[in-house]
C-alpha positions as CSV (number, residue, x, y, z in Angstrom):
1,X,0.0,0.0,0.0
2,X,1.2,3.6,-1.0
3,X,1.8,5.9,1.9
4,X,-0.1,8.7,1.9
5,X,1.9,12.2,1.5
6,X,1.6,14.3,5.1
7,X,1.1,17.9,5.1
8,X,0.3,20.9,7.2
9,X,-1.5,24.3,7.0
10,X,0.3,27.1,8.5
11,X,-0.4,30.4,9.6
12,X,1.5,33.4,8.7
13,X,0.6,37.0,9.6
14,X,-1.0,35.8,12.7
15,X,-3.4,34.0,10.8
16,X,-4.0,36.2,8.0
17,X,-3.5,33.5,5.8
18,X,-2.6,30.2,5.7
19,X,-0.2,28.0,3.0
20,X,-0.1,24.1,2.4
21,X,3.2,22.7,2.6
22,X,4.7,18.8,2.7
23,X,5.5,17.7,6.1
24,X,8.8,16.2,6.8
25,X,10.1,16.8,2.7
26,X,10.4,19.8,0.3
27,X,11.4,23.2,1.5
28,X,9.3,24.6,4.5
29,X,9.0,27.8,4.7
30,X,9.6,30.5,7.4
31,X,11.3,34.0,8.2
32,X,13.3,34.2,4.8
33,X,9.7,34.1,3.1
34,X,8.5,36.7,5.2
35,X,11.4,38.9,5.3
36,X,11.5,38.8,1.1
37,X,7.6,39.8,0.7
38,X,8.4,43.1,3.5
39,X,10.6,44.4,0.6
40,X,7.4,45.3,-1.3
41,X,6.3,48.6,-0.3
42,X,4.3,49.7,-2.9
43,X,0.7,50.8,-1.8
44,X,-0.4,51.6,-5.6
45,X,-2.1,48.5,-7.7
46,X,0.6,46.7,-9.0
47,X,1.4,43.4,-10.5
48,X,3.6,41.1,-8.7
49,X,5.7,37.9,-10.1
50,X,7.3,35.4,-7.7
51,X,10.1,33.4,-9.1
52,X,10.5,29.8,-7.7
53,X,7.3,30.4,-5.1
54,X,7.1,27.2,-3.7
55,X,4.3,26.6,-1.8
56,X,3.5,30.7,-2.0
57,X,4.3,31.7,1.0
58,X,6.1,35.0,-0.1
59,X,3.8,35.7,-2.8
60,X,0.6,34.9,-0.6
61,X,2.3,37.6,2.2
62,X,2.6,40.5,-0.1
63,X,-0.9,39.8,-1.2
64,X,-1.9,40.1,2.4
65,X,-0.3,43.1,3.1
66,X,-1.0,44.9,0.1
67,X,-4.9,45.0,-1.0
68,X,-4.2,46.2,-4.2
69,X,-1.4,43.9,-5.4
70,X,-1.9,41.1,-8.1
71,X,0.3,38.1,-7.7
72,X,1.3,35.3,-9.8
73,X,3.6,32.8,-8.6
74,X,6.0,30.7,-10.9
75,X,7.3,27.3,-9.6
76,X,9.1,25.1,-11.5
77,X,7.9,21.8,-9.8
78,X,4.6,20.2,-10.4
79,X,4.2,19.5,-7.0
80,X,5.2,22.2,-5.5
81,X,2.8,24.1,-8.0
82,X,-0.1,21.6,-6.5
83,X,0.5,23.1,-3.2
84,X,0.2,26.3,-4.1
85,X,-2.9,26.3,-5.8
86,X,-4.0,24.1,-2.6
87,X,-2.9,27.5,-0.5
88,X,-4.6,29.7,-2.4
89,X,-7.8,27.4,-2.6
90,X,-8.1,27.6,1.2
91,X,-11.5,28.8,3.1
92,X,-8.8,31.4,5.1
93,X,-7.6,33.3,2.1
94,X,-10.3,33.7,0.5
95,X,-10.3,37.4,0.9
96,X,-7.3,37.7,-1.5
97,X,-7.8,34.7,-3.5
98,X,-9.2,36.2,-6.2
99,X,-5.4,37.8,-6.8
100,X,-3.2,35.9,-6.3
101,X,-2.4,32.6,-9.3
102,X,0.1,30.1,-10.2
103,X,2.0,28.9,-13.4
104,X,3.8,25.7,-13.5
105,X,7.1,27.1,-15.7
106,X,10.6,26.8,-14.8
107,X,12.2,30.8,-14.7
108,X,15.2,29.7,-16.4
109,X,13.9,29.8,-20.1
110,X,14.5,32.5,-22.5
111,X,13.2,34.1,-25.3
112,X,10.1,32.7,-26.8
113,X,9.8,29.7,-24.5
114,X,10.1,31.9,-22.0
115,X,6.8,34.0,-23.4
116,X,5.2,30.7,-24.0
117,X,5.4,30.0,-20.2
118,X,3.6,32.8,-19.2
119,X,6.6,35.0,-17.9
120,X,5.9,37.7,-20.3
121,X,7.7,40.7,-21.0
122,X,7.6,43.7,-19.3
123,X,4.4,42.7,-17.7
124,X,5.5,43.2,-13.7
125,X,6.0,46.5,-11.3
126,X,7.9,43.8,-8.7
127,X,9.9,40.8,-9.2
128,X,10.6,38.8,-5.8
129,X,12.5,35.8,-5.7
130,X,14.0,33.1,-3.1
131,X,16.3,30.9,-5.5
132,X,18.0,27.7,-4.3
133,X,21.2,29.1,-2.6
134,X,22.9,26.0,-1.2
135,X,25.9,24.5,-3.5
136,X,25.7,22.0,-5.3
137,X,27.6,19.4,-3.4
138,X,26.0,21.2,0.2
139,X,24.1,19.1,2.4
140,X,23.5,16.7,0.3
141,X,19.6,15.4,1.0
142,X,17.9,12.4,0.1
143,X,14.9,14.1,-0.5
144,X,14.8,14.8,-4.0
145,X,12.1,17.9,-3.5
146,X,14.5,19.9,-0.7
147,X,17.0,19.0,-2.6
148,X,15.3,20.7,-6.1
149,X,14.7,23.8,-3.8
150,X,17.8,24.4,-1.9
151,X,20.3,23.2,-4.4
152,X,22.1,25.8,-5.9
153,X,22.8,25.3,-9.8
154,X,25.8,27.2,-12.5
155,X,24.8,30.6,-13.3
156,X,21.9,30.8,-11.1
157,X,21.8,34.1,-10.4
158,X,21.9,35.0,-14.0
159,X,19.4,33.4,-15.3
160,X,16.9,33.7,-12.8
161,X,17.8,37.5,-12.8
162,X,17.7,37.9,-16.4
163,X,14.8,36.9,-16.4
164,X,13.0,39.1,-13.8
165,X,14.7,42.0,-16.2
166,X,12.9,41.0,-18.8
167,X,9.4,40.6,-17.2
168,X,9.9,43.4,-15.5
169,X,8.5,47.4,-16.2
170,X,11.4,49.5,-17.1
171,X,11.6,51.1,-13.4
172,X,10.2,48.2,-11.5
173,X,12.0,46.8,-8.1
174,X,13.6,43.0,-8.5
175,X,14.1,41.6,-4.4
176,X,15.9,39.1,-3.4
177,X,17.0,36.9,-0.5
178,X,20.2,35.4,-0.5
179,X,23.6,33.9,1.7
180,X,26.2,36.8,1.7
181,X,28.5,34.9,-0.3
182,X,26.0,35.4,-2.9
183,X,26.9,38.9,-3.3
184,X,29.3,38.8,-5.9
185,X,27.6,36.8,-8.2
186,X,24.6,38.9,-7.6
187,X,25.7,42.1,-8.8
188,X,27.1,40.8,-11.7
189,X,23.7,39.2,-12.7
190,X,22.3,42.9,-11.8
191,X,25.0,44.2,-14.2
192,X,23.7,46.6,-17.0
193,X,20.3,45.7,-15.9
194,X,19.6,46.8,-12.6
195,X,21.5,49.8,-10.6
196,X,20.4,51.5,-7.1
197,X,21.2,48.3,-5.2
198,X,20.9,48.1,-1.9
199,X,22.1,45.6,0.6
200,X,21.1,44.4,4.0
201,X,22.8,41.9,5.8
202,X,21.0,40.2,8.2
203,X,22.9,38.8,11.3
204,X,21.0,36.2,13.9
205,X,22.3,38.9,16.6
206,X,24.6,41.4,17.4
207,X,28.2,40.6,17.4
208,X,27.2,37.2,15.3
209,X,28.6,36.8,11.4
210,X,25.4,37.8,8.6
211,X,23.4,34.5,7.3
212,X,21.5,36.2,4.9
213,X,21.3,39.6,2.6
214,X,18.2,41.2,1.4
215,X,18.6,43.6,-2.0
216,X,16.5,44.9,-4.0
217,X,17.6,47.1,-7.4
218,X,15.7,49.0,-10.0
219,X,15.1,48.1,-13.5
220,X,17.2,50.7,-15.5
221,X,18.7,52.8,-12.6
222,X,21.9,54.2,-13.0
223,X,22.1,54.8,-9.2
224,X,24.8,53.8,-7.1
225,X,25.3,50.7,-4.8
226,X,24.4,51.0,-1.2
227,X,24.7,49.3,1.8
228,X,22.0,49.4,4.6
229,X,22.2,49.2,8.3
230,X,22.4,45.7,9.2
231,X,19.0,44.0,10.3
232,X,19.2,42.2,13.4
233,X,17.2,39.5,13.8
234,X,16.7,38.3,17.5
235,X,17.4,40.4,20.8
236,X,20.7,39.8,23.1
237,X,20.3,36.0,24.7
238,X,16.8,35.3,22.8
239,X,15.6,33.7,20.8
240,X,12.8,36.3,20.7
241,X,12.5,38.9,17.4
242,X,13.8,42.2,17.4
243,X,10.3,44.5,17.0
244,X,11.3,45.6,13.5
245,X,11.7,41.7,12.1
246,X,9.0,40.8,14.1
247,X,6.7,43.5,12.2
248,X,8.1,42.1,8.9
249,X,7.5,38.7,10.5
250,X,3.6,39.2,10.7
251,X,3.4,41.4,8.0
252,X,2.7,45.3,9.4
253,X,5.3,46.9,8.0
254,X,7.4,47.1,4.8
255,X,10.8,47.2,4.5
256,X,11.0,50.4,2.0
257,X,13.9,51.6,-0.3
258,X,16.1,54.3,0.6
């Protein structure tokens, strides 16, 4: 007999909506999610693409927080994709459901088969992404689903940035969460693309190494690179959030450009 798949429902936003996600398998998501979808600060109606959304879990936050935003969220795997749609199909999140929609297509393509997918050009205000940022070789999983979502592949960052360039506005924000040694290979995916970058490393707490970096960057700007004050995530001897991730945590605040 065939096991049956486990999952859970989740609340995020202090139960302001709820995803579908595989228990015990597959990438679960948490803070990173949450801290990706507070780089949208845009109060005007806009149209929103999440690259590699998983379950929707980023996607399905800036919907929340933002009334007028239209999401669609890309994944890659079918069932990943299935979860998704599961998410938005919810009795909870109803109230945004009607915004938010998924597209089985994998971001890498270009060109035409890129169009064909459904990540048209120049068609998104926002561009949000969480790519796999593990190498390769990297704790090495036998679950092939964690390992399609945290396994980090060559040119990554190019591709899934080119990309968001192209089905992006001329003037629209791409965001991003990433490890710090990600940084190099991030600005040169930016490269003639994207300028006005601007970093934030994000360290567990003060006097601790970063484990993450947040940037976002404008489609076309010319500005220069910047780096933000450093976002700290828990308080001294806690495990407890500091009050400014815990607002990005359960979405009532944005994390807004410079």
């Amino acid at each position: 007999m065939t096991q049956a798949v486990a999952d859970t429902i989740d609340a995020f936003h202090r139960g302001l909506f709820y995803i579908v996600q595989p228990k015990g398998r597959g990438h679960r998501a948490g803070m990173d999610a949450m801290l990706l979808a507070a780089l949208v600060a845009d109060d005007r109606p806009i149209k929103v693409a999440d690259l590699g959304a998983g379950a929707g879990a980023a996607g399905l936050a800036v919907a929340s927080r933002l009334p007028k935003a239209e999401v669609v969220l890309f994944e890659r795997s079918a069932e990943m994709a299935n979860y998704a749609r599961r998410s938005i199909d919810l009795p909870d999140n109803a109230h945004m459901a009607g915004r938010v929609s998924v597209i089985e297509a994998d971001v890498t393509l270009t060109a035409k088969a890129r169009n064909d997918a459904g990540l048209l050009d120049e068609s998104f205000d926002h561009v949000i992404m969480n790519p796999p940022f593990n190498a390769a070789g990297d704790r090495r999983t036998p679950d092939a689903l964690k390992a399609e979502a945290h396994a980090m592949t060559d040119d990554l960052f190019e591709r899934w940035v080119r990309t968001a360039g192209a089905i992006m506005i001329p003037g629209g924000q791409l965001s991003l969460i990433a490890r710090p040694q990600s940084i190099a290979e991030i600005i040169d995916a930016c490269g003639k693309r994207f300028g006005g970058i601007e970093i934030t490393a994000i360290h567990p707490r003060e006097g601790e190494n970063a484990v993450r970096i947040l940037v976002t960057a404008i489609k076309g700007s010319r500005a220069r690179l910047s780096l933000r004050a450093p976002l700290i995530m828990h308080e001294e001897g806690s495990h407890k959030f500091s009050p400014l991730v815990d607002d990005f945590n359960n979405g009532r605040a944005a994390y807004a450009r410079l």
